[in-house]
C-alpha positions in Angstrom: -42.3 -81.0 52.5 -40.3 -77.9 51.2 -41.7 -76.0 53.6 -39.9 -77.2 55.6 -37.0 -75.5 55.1 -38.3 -72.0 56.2 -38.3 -73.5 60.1 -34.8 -75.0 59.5 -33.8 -71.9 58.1 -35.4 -70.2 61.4 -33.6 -72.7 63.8 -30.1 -72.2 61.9 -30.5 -68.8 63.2 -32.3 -68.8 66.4 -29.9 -71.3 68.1 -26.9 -69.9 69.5 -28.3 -66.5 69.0 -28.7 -63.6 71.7 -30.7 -60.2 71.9 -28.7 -57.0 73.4 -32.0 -54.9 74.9 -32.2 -51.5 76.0 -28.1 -49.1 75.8 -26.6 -52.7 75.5 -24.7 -54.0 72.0 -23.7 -56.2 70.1 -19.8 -55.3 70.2 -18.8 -58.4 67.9 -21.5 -57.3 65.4 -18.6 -56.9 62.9 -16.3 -59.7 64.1 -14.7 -62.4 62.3 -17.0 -64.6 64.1 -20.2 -62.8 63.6 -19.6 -62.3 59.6 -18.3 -65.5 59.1 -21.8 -67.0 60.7 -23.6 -64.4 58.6 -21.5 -65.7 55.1 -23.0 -69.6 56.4 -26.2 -69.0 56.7 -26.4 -66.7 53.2 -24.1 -70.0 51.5 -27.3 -71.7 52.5 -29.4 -69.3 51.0 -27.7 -69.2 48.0 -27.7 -73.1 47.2 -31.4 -72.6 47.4 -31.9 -69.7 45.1 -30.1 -72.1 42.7 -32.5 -74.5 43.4 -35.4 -72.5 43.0 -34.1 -71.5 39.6 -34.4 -75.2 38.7 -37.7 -75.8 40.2 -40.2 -73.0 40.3 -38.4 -69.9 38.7 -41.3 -68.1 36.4 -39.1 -68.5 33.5 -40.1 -72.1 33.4 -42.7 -74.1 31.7 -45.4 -73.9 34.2 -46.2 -77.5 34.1 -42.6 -78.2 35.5 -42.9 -75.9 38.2 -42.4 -77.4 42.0 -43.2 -74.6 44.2 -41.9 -74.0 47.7 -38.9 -71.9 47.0 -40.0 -68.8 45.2 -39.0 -66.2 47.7 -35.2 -67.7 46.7 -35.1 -67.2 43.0 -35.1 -63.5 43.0 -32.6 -62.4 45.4 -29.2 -63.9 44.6 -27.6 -61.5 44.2 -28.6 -59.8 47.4 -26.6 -62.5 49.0 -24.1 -62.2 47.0 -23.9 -58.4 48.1 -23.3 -59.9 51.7 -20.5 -61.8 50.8 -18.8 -59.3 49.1 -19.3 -56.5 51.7 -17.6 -58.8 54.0 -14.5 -59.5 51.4 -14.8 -55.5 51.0 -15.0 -55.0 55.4 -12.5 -57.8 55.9 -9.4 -56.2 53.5 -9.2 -53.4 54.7 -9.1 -54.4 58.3 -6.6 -56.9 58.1 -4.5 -54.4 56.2 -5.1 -51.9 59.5 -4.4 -54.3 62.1 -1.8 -56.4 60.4 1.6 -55.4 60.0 2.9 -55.9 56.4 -0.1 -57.1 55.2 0.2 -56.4 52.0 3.9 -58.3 51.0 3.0 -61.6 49.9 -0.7 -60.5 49.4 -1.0 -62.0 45.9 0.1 -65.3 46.9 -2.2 -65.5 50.5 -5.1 -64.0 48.8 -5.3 -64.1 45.5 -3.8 -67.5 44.2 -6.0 -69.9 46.7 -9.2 -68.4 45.5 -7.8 -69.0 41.6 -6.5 -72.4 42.8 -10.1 -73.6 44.4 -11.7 -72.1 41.1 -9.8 -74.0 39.0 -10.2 -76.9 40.5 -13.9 -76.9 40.6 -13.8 -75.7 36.7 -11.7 -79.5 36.4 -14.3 -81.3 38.2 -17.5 -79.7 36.2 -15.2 -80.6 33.1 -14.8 -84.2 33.6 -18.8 -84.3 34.7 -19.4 -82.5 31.5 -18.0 -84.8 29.3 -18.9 -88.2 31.4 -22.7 -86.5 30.4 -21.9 -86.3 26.6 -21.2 -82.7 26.1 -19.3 -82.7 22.6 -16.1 -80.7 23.4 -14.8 -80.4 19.4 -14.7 -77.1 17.7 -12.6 -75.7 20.5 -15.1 -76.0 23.3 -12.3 -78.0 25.0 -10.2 -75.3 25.2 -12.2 -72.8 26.1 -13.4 -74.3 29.2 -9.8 -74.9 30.4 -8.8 -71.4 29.4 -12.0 -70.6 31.8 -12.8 -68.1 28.8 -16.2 -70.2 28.9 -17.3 -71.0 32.0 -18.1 -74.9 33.0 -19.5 -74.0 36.1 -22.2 -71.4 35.8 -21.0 -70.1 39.2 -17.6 -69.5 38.4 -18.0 -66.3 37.1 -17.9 -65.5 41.2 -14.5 -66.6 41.3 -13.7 -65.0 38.4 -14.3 -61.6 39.7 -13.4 -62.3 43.1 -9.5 -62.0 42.4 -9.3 -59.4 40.5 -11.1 -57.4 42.7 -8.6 -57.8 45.3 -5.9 -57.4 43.0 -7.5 -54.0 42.0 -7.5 -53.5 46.3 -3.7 -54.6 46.3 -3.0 -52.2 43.7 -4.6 -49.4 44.9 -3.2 -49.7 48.4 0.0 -50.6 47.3 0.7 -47.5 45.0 -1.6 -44.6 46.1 0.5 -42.5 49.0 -2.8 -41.0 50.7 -5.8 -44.1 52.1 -8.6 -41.8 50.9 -7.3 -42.1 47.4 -6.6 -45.8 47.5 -10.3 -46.2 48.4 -11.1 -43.7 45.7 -9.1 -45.8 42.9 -11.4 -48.8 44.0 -14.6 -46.7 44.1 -13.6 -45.8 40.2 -12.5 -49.5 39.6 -15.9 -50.8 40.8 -17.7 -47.7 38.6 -15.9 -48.4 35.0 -16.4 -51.9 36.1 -20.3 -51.9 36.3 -20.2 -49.1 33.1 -18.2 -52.1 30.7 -20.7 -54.5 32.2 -23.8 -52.4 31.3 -22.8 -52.6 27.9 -21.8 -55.7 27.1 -24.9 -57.9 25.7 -25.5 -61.4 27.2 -23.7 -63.9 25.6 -21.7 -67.1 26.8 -17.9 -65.9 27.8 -17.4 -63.4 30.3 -19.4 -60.6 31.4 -22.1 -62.8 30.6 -25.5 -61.3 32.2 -26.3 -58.7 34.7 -25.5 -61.0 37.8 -21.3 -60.2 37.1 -22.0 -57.1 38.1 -24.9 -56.0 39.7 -23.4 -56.7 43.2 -20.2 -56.0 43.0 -20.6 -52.0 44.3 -20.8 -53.9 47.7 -16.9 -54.9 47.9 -16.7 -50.9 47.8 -19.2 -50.3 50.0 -17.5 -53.0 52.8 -13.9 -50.7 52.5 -15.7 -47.7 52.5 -17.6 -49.2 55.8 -14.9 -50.5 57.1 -12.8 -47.4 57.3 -15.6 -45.3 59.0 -17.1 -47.9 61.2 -16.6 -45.9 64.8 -18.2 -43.0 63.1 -20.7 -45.0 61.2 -21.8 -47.0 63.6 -22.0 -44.3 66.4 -24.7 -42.4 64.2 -26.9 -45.9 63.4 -26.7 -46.5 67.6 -28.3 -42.9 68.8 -31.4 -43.7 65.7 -31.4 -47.8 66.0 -35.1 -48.0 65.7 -35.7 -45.5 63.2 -33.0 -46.9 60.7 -34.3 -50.5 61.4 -37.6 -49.7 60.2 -37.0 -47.4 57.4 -34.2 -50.6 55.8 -37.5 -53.2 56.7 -39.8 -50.9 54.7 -37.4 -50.0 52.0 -36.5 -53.6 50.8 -40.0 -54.4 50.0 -40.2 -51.4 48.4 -37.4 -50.7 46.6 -37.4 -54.7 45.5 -41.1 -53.9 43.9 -39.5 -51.0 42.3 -36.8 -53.0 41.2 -38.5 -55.7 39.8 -40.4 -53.1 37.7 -37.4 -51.8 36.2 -36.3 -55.5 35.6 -40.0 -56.4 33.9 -40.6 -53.4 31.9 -37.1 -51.5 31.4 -35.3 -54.7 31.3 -31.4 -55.5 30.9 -32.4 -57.6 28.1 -33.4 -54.6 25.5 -30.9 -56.4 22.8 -33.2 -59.2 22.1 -35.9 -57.1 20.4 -33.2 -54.5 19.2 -33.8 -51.4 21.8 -31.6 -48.7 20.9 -31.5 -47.4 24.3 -30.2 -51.1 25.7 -27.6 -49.6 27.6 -29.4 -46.9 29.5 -31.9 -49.2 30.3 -29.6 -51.8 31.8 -27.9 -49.0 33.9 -31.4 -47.7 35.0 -32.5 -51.6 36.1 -29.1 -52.2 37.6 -29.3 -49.2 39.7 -32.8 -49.8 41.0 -31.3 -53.2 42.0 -28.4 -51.3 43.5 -30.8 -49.4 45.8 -33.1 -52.4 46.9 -30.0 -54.6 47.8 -28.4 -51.9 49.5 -31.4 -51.5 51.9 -31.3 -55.5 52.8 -27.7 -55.5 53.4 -28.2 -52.8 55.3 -30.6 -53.8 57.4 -29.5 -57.2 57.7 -25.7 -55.9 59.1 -27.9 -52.7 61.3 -30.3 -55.8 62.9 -26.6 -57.4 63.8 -26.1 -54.4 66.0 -28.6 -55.8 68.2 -28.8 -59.5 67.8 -25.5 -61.8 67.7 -25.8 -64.9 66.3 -23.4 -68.0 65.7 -23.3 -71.3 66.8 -21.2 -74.6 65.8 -23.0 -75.3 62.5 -22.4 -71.9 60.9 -19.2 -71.3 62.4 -18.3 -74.7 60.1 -20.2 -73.4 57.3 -18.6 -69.7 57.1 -15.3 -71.7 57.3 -16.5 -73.0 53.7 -18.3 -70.2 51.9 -16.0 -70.3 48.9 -15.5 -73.8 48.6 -19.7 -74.4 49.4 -20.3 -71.5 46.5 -18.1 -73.0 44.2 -19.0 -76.7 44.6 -22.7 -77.0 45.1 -24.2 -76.2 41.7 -22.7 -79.3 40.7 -25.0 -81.3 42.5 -28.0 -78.7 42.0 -27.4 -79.6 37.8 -26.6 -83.1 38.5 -29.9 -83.9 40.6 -32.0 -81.1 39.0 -33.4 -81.1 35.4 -30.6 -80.3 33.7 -27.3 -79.4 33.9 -26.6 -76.7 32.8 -28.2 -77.6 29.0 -27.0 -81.7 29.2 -29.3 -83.8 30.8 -29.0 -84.7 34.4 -27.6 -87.5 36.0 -30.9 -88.0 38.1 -33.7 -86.1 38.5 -35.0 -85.7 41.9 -38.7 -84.3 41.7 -39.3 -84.2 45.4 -37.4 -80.5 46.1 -37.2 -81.2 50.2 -35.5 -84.1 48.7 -33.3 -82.6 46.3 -32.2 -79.7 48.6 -31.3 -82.3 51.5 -29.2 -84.3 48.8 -27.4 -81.2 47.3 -26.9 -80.3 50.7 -25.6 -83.8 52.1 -22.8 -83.7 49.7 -22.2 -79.7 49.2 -20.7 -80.0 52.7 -18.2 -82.9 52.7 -17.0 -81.7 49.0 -16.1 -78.3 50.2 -14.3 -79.3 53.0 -12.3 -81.4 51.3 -11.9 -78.5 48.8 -10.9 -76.6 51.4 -9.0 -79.3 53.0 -6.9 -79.3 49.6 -5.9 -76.1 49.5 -4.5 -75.9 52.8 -2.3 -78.6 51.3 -1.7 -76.8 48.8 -0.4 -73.4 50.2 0.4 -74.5 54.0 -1.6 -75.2 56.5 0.3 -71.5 58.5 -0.5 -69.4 55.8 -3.8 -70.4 55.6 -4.5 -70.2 59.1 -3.3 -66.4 59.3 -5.7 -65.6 56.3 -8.7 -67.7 58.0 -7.8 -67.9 61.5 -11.7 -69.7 62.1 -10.6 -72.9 60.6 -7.9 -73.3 63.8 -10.9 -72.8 66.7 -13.2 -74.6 64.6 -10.2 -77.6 64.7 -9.7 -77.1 68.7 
């Protein structure tokens, strides 16, 4: 029955979608509207890949394994990429086209993505302990100081903010653009340098997945400031660009999973002196294999628009969605994040229509709560979709 969310998958797409043939283009292909029906249908993808890792990654004991969403478990963070290209894509726009956009900017931007974090890091607090965790020995603390994470997926959140605090800063301070963009280019390098060498461990900087799509925030500034230019070049060789991105994911993900089977990020476990370098050679691989499907995902969207009602509604949620689902994938999965479940589900077309059923509703009263929280105005200048979704 898990098959059946491939055609689901398909019809999310296909419906409200439209093909530009021959000179003709899709001239929203980087509107609000277009990325924000892109972000809802990856927020989809991404509450499966955490499904898949608690059903049929190869990690697990194969007798436990319930396959139907293998193709999910390795690319994470290739939709993570997407979201972060369009946090990248959609700062530096609004800071173009909106007068004085940067006054206030901590409070509009940064502060609601820390406030729905939180929040979600209460929630998987009280779930932890109403499922026995033991929180003595400081464990308590920890998780409140968000030093430890209680949600596995907060680390996104985590990163998120000070990312476009670094963008604030930059923009704020550097007198010439080109060196603003520069300071975030370095920001994002030393950032991925402290990462590589950090072993995996249980606090921050945890594993390979902080940081091995955050180049893309970069990448969606860098894009965003030569998109005329860019885009221009990519229209004259359309076909040629769209084949050479198809081949290149396949081939740069096989190359890429070689480097993450046999160079590994994980050379500390049997004491590798040359841990480091081979974590910056893997995370570079996967650099190069996610850059081609973003690419080719965002170079296909000069062509084809797609967007209708339902992920219109779900790009109005893609924080809150990210944030909140994993509860339910832990709660209904096989464990929960090292506790035992509330209830495992064994059927996974099952379990992905229940984590799905009440992902939703949760993050949009999440989201909901923080337009309480920091006015319903303020919120709608930030994410003006939410208004036309209302009307």
């Amino acid at each position: 029955m898990v098959l059946f969310v491939y055609p689901l998958l398909i019809l999310m797409v296909w419906r409200g979608s439209r093909m530009y043939m021959g000179g003709v283009w899709n001239e929203d292909a980087f509107s609000l509207e277009q990325m924000k029906a892109v972000q809802g249908f990856t927020a989809v993808c991404i509450m499966l890949h955490h499904i898949g890792q608690q059903t049929c990654a190869p990690w697990l004991d194969p007798e436990i394994i319930s396959p139907g969403l293998e193709v999910f478990v390795p690319i994470g963070f290739y939709m993570v990429g997407i979201f972060l290209f369009c946090s990248g894509y959609g700062l530096y726009v609004s800071y173009k086209n909106k007068k004085d956009y940067l006054n206030g900017f901590i409070v509009r931007r940064i502060l609601p993505v820390v406030f729905s974090g939180y929040v979600v890091t209460l929630i998987f607090l009280i779930v932890r302990i109403l499922l026995g965790e033991d929180m003595g020995g400081g464990r308590l603390f920890w998780y409140l100081s968000c030093a430890k994470l209680c949600n596995p997926n907060g680390w996104f959140v985590l990163i998120i903010p000070i990312f476009y605090l670094a963008f604030y800063l930059a923009f704020r301070f550097c007198k010439k653009e080109r060196n603003a963009v520069l300071a975030v280019l370095a920001f994002t390098v030393f950032y991925q340098l402290l990462g590589t060498s950090i072993d995996h461990n249980d606090w921050w900087m945890r594993g390979e997945w902080w940081y091995n799509s955050i180049h893309f925030f970069v990448i969606g500034i860098i894009f965003a400031r030569h998109k005329d230019r860019i885009t221009e070049h990519l229209k004259k060789h359309f076909v040629l660009y769209l084949i050479l991105s198809f081949v290149l994911i396949f081939v740069l993900y096989g190359v890429s999973e070689l480097c993450r089977n046999v160079i590994s990020y994980y050379g500390e476990n049997w004491g590798d002196p040359h841990t480091i370098l081979r974590r910056r050679i893997t995370l570079f691989s996967e650099m190069c294999a996610s850059f081609a499907f973003v690419f080719f995902v965002f170079h296909l969207g000069l062509k084809v628009k797609i967007g209708n009602r339902f992920l219109k509604f779900m790009g109005s949620l893609t924080l809150e969605f990210y944030l909140i689902h994993g509860l339910y994938v832990g709660l209904f999965g096989r464990s929960f994040d090292g506790l035992k479940s509330l209830y495992h589900i064994d059927n996974v077309f099952v379990y992905v229509i229940v984590v799905f059923a009440l992902g939703v509703p949760s993050a949009f009263v999440l989201s909901r709560l923080r337009m309480l929280v920091f006015g319903k105005r303020s919120f709608a200048r930030e994410h003006p979709e939410h208004k036309r979704l209302q009307k």
